[in-house]
Structure formats: C-alpha cells, structure tokens
Residue, then its C-alpha position, 0 to 999 in steps of 0.5 A: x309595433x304590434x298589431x293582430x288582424x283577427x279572422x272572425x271565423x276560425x276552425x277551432x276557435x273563433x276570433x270572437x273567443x280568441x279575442x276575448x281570452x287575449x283581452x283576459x291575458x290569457x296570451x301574456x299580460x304583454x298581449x293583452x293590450x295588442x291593437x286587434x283588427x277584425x278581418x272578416x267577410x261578415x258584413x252585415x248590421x251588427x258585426x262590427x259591434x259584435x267585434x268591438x263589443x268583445x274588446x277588438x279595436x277595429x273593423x274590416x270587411x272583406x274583400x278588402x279593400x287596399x286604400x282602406x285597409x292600408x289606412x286602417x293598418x298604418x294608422x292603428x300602428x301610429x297609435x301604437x307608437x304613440x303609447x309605447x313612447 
C-alpha cells in the first residue's frame, strides 16, 4: 500500500511539477504508478481539474475535513490493494 498526499504548493517545487515528473518515472518506474492525493488549501473552480489533469488521482481541500479525508485515504488504499493482488 502506497499512497502520497501531494501539497499543491510547495517551496522549490510545486506539487503540480512534482507530480508530473513522478507520472514520467522520474522517481522510479516503481513510483510511477503511486495513488497521488492532492492536499491543497486552493479551493476554488477549477483546481481539482488542474490536479487531475496533470495525473493526481484525487482532491482535498484544506481545512480538512476528518470524516472526509479518512474516507478518501482508505478508500484509494483499498484500490491499491485490489491492483497489486
């Protein structure tokens, strides 16, 4: 089970960019394919588009919400579980 909660904006390199470079295999083939969660406080129309346009599978929108966020975390790792066996 692997899963990455990617911050959309980061210091040296933004979640977006990093993403993308993860998507080519530029962290490993191994990683290519990892479950990416963008965690984000940008919230408006639009952004979780941008996130699932540049190959993130999912969307959360800070503050967080706990029911919400468990929700998505357990159910991306139960897809996880279901392709590797």
């Amino acid at each position: 089970m692997q899963l990455v909660l990617m911050d959309g904006q980061m210091p040296i390199l933004d979640g977006y960019k990093a993403t993308e470079l993860i998507r080519r295999g530029e962290a490993g083939e191994l990683m290519a394919e990892v479950t990416i969660i963008a965690m984000t406080a940008d919230a408006m129309e639009g952004d979780r588009e941008a996130c699932l346009k540049v190959g993130m599978d999912d969307f959360i929108s800070k503050p967080i919400d706990k029911a919400a966020f468990l929700h998505k975390v357990m159910y991306w790792l139960e897809q996880t579980d279901l392709d590797v066996s």
